[in-house]
C-alpha positions in Angstrom: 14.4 -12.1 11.7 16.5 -14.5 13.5 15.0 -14.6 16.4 11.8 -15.5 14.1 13.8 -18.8 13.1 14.5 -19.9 16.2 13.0 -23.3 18.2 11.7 -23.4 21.5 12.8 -27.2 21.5 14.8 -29.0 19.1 14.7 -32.7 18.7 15.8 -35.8 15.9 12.3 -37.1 15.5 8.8 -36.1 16.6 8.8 -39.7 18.2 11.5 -38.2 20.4 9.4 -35.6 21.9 8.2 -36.7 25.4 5.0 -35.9 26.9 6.3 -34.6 30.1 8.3 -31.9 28.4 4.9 -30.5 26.3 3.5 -31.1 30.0 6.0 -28.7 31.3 5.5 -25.8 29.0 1.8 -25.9 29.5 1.5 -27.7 26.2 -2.3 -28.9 25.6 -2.0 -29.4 21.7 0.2 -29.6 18.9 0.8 -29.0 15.2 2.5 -30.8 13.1 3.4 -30.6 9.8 3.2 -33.5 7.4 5.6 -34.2 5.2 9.5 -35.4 6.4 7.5 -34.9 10.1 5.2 -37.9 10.4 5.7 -39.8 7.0 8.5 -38.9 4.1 7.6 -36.5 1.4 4.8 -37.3 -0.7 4.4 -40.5 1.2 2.0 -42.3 3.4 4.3 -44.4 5.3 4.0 -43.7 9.2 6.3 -45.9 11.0 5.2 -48.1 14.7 7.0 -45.4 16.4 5.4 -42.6 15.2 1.7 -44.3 15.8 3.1 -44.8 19.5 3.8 -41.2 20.3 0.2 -40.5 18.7 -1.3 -42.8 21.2 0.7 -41.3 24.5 -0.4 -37.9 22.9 -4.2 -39.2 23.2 -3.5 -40.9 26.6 -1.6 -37.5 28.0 -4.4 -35.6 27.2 -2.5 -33.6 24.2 -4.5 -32.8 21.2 -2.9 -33.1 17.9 -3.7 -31.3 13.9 -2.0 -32.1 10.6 -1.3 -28.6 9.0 -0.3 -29.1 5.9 0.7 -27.1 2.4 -0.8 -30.5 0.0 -3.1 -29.1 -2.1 -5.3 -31.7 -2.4 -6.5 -33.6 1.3 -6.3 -37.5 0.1 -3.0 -38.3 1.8 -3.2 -35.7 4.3 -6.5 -37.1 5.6 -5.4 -41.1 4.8 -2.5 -40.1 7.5 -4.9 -38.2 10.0 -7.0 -40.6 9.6 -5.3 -43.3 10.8 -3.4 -41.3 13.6 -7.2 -40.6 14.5 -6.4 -36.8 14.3 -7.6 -33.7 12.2 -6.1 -32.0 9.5 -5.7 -28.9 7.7 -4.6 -29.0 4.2 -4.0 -26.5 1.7 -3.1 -24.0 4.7 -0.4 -22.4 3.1 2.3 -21.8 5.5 3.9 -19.9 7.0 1.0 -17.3 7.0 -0.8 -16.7 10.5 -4.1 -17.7 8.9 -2.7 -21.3 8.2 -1.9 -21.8 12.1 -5.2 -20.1 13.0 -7.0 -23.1 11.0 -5.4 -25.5 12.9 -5.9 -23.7 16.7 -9.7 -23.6 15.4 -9.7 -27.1 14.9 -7.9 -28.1 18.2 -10.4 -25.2 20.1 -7.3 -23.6 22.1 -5.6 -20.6 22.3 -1.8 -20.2 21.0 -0.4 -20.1 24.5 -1.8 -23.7 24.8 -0.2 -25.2 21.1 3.0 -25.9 19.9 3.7 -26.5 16.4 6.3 -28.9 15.4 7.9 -29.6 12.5 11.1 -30.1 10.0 11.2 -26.8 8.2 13.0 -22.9 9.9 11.1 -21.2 6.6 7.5 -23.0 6.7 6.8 -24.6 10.7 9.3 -22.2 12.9 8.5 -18.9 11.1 5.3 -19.5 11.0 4.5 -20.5 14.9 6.5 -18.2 16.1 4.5 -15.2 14.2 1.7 -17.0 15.4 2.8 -16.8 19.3 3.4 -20.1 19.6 5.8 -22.6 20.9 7.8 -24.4 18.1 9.6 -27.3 17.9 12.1 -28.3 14.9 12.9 -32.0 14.1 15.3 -33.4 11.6 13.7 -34.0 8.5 12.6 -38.2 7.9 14.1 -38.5 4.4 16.4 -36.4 2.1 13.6 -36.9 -1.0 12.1 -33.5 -0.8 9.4 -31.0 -3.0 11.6 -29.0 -5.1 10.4 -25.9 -3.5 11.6 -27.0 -0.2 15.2 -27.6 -1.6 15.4 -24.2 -1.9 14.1 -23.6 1.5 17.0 -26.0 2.4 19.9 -23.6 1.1 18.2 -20.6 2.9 18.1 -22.3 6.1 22.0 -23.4 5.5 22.4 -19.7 5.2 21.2 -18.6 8.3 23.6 -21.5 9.8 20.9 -25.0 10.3 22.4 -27.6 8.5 19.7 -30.1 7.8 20.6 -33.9 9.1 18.2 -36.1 7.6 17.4 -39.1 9.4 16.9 -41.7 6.4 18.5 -40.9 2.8 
């Protein structure tokens, strides 16, 4: 189970992430998770940074799909939207149908994605069941969904120690 947890690539922020590193694991898409990945929790707030590493995606020739857990799509697609991206919503991760949504959408196989994102319970376990690179970041803001507070004290268990990059 462990071994399930685990990163390919850790980083602080998605915005950290460079190209040439996706490049070099044969990297041809990505997803991401939404919330305390791209914007804070329940929030639509994407900062200059973030829209810049969407755009060096694009230019690099890296696709890019919001997977998310939101039930309902209006903040998932208002972010997507203006990342000029797809989206998933409702995908109910970690199961291996919620990550085969979002390789439909790109149109590659799992060898080819990476999923990225904030959570060991949710984005890790999930891609790596899936076959696919995964990449952790520190989560943007300590405001969280209840549920995922809980998450939180599991993941301390199993020794990852949140660091949250705004409180």
């Amino acid at each position: 189970m462990r071994g399930l947890l685990r990163p390919d690539l850790e980083y602080d922020l998605v915005q950290d992430i460079k190209v040439e590193d996706l490049h070099a694991y044969g990297i041809k898409g990505v997803i991401l998770d939404l919330d305390n990945t791209i914007t804070p929790w329940n929030d639509r707030t994407i900062t200059k940074e973030v829209i810049v590493w969407f755009k060096m995606l694009k230019t690099a020739g890296i696709q890019a799909c919001i997977v998310s857990n939101n039930k309902g799509p209006d903040r998932v697609s208002t972010v997507a939207n203006l990342l000029e991206i797809q989206y998933v919503h409702r995908a109910k991760k970690p199961r291996k149908s919620a990550f085969r949504k979002g390789l439909d959408v790109l149109g590659l196989p799992e060898s080819e994605v990476a999923v990225i994102g904030d959570q060991l319970f949710t984005d890790i376990f999930g891609g790596n069941v899936s076959g696919m690179k995964t990449i952790l970041v520190s989560p943007i803001h300590s405001k969280e969904y209840p549920g995922t507070k809980v998450l939180r004290f599991m993941e301390r268990l199993v020794g990852r120690k949140a660091r949250y990059t705004r409180q």
